[in-house]
TORPA-4810 file (N, C-alpha, C, O; in nm, 3 decimals):
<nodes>
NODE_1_3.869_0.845_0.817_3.733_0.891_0.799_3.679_0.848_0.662_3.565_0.806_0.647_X
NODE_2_3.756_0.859_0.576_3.699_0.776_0.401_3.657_0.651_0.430_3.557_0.596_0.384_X
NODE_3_3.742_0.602_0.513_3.729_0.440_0.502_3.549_0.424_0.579_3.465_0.345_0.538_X
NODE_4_3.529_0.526_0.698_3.396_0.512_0.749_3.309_0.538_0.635_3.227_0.451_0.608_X
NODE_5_3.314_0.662_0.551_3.239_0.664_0.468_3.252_0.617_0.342_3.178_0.665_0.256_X
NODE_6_3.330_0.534_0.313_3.332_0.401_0.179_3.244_0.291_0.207_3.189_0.219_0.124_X
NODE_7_3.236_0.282_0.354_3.176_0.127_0.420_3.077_0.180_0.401_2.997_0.112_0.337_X
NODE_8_3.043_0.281_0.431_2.920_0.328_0.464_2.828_0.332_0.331_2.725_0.265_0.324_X
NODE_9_2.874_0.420_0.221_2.815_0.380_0.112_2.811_0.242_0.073_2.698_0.224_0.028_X
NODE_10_2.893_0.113_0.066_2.899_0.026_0.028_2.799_-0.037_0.058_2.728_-0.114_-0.007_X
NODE_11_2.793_0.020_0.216_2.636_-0.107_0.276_2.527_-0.030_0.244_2.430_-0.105_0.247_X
NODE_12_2.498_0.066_0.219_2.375_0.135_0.158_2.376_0.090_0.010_2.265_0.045_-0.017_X
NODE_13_2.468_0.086_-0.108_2.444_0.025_-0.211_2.416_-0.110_-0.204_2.345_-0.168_-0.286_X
NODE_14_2.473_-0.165_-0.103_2.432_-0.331_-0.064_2.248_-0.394_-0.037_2.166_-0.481_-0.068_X
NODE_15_2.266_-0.298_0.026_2.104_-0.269_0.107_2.019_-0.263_0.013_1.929_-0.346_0.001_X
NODE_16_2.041_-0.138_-0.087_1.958_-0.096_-0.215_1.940_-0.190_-0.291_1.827_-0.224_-0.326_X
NODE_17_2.076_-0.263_-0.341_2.034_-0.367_-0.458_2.000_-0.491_-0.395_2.015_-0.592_-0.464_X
NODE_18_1.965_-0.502_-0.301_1.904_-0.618_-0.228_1.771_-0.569_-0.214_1.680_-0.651_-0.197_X
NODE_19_1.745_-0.441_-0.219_1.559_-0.439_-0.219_1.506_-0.459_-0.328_1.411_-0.526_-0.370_X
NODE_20_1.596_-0.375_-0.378_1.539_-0.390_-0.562_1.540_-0.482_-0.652_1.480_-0.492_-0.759_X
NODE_21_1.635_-0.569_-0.583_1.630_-0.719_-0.653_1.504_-0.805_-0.583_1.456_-0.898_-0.647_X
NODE_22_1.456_-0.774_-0.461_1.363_-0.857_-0.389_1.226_-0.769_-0.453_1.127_-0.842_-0.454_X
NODE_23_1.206_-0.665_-0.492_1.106_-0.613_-0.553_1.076_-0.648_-0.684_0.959_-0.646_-0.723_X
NODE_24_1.175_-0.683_-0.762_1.243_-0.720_-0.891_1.129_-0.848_-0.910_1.053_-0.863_-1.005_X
NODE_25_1.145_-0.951_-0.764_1.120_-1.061_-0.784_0.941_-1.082_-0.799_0.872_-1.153_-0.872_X
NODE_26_0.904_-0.963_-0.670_0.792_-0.924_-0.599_0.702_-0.908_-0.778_0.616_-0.993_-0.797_X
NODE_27_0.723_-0.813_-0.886_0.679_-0.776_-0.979_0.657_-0.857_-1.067_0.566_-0.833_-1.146_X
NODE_28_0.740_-0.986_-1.079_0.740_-1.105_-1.144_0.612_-1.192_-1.121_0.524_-1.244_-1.189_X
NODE_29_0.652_-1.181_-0.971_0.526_-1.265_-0.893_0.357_-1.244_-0.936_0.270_-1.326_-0.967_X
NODE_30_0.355_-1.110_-0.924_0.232_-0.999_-0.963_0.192_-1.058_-1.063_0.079_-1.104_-1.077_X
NODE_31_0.295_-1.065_-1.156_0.245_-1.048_-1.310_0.198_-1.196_-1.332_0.077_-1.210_-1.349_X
NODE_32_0.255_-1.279_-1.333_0.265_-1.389_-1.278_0.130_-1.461_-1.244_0.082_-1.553_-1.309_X
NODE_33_0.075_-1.403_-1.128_-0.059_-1.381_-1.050_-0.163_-1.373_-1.147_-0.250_-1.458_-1.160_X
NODE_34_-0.149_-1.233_-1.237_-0.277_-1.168_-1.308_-0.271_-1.287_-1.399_-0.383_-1.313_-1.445_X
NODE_35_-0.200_-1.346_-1.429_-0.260_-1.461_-1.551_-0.373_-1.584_-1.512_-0.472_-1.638_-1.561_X
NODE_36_-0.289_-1.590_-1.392_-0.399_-1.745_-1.320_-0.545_-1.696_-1.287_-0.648_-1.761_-1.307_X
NODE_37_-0.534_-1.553_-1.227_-0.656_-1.513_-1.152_-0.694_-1.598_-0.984_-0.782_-1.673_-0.944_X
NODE_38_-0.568_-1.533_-0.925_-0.608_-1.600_-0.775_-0.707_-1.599_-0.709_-0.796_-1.537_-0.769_X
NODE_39_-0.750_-1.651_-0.576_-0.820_-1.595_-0.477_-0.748_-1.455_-0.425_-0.632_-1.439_-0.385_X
NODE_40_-0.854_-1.358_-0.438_-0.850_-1.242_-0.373_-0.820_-1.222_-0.234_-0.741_-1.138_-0.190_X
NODE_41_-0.909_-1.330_-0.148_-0.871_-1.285_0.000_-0.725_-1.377_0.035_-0.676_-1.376_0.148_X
NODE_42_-0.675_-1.442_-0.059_-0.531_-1.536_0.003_-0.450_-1.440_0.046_-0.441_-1.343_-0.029_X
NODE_43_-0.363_-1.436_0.188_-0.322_-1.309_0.252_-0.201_-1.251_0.128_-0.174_-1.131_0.120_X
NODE_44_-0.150_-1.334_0.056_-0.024_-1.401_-0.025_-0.004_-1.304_-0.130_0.091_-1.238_-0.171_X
NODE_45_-0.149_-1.320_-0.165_-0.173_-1.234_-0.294_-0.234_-1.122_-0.270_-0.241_-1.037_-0.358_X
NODE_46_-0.302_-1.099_-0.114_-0.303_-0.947_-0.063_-0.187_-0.869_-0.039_-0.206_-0.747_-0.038_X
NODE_47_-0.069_-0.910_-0.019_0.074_-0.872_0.022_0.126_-0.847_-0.119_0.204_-0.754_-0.134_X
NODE_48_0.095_-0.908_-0.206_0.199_-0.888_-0.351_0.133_-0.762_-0.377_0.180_-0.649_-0.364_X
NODE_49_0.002_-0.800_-0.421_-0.106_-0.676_-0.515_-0.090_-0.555_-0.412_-0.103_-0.444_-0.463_X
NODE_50_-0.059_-0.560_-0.246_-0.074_-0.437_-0.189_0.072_-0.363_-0.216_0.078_-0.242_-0.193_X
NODE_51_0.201_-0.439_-0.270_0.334_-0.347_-0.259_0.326_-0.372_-0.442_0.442_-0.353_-0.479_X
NODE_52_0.277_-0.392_-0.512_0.322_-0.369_-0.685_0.201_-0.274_-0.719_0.226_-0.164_-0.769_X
NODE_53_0.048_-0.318_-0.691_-0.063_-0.200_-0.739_-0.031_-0.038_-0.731_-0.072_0.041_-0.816_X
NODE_54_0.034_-0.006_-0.637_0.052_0.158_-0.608_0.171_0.221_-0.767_0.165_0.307_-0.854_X
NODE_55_0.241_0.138_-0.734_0.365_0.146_-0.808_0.308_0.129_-0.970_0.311_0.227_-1.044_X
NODE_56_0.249_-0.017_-1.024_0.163_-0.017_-1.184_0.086_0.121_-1.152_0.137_0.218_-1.209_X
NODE_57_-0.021_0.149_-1.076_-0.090_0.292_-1.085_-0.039_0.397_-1.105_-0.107_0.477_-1.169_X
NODE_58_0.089_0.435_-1.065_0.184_0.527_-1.098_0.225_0.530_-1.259_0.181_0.624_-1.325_X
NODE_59_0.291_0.449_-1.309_0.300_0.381_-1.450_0.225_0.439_-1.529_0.241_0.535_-1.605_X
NODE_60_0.105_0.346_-1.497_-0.025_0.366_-1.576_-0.077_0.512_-1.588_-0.131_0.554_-1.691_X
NODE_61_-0.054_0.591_-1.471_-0.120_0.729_-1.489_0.025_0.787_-1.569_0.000_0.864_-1.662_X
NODE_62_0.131_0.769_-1.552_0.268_0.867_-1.591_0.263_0.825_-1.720_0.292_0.914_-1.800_X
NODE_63_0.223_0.667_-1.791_0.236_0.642_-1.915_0.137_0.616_-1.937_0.109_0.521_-1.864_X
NODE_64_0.031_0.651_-2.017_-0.087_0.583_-2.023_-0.153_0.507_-2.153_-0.261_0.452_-2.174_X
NODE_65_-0.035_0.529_-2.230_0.022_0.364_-2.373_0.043_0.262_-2.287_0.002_0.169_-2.356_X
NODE_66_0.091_0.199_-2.150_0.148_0.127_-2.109_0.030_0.013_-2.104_0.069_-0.097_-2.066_X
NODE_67_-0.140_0.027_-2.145_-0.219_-0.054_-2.196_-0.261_-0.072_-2.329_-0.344_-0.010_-2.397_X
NODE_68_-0.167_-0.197_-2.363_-0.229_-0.209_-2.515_-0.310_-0.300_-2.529_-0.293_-0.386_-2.443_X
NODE_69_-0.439_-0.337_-2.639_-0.519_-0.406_-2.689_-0.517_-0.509_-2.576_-0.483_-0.621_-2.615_X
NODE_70_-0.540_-0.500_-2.469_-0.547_-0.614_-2.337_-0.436_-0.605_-2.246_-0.471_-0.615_-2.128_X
NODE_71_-0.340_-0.594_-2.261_-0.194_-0.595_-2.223_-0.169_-0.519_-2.108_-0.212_-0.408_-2.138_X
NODE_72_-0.129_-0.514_-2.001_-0.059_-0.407_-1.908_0.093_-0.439_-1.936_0.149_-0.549_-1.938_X
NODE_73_0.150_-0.300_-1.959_0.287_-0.323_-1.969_0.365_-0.260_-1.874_0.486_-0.241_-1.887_X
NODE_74_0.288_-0.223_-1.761_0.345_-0.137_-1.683_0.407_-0.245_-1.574_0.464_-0.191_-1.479_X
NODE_75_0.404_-0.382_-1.572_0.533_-0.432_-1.496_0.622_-0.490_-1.549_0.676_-0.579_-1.483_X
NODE_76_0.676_-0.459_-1.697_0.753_-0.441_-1.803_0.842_-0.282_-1.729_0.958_-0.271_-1.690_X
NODE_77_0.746_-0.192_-1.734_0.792_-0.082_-1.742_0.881_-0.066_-1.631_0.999_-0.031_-1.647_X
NODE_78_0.810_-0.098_-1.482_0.883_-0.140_-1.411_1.010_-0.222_-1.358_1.084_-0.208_-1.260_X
NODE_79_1.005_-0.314_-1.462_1.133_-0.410_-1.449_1.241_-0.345_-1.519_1.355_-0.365_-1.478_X
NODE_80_1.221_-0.262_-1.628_1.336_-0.215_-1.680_1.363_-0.098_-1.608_1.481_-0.065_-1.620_X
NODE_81_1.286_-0.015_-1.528_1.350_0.128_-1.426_1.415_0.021_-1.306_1.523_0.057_-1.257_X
NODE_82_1.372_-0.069_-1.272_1.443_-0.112_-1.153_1.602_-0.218_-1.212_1.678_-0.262_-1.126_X
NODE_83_1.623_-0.237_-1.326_1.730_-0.243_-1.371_1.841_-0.132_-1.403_1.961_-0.147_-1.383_X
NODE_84_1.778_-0.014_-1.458_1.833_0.073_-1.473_1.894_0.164_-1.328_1.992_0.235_-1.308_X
NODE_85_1.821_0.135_-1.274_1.871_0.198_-1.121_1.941_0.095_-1.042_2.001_0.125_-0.939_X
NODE_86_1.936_-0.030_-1.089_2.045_-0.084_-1.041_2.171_-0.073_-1.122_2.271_-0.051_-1.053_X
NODE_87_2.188_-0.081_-1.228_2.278_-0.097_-1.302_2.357_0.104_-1.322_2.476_0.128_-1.345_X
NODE_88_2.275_0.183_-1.308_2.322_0.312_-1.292_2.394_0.355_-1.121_2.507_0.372_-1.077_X
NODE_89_2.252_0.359_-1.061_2.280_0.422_-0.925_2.393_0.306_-0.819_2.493_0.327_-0.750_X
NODE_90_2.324_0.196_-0.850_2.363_0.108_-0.723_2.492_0.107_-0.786_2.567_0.180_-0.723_X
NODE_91_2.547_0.053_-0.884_2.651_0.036_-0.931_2.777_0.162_-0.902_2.894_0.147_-0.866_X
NODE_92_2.703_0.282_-0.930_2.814_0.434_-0.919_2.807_0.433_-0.760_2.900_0.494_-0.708_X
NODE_93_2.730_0.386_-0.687_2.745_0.398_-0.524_2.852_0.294_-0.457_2.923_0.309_-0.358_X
NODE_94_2.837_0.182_-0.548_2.992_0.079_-0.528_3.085_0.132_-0.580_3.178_0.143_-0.500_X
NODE_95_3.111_0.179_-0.700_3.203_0.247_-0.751_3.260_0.377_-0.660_3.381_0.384_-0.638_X
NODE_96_3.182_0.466_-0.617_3.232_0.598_-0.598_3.248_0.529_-0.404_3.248_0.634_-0.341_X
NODE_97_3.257_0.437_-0.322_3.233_0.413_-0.242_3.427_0.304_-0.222_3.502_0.293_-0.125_X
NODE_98_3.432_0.260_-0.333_3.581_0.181_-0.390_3.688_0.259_-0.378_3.798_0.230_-0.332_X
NODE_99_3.629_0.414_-0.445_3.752_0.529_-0.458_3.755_0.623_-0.346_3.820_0.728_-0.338_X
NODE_100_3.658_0.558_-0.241_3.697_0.674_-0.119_3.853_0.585_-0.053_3.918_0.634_0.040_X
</nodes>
């Protein structure tokens, strides 16, 4: 029965740091974006701005220094919580998933 639930965590930490690394990438993209100033209706850049905007709005209202003198730093802010939760959570879910 450990062994079901070692696998079991393993592929849920697997799963996790595979979103968060593909979100990781997603936030890059964003930021990325706001410099060029795309077309608005490109579906491309409706898909990025519709899964990173909710998330910077969150940021922005929870930190609201995270705009300086022009700057948004809130997909800064973001890149370092989605490191930290990989490098904390995902990591202790491989770990504690090793010792079942």
């Amino acid at each position: 029965m450990e062994l079901i639930a070692g696998n079991f965590l393993m592929g849920i930490a697997g799963i996790l740091d595979a979103i968060l690394s593909l979100y990781f990438w997603i936030i890059i993209a964003s930021a990325v974006l706001s410099w060029v100033n795309p077309d608005p209706y490109n579906p491309i850049v409706r898909i990025i701005r519709g899964l990173t905007e909710p998330a910077f709005y969150r940021v922005r209202k929870w930190l609201p220094f995270t705009y300086i003198s022009g700057l948004d730093l809130s997909p800064v802010v973001l890149l370092l919580g989605i490191q930290f939760i990989k490098m904390f959570v995902v990591r202790s879910l491989y770990q504690f998933a090793g010792a079942m």
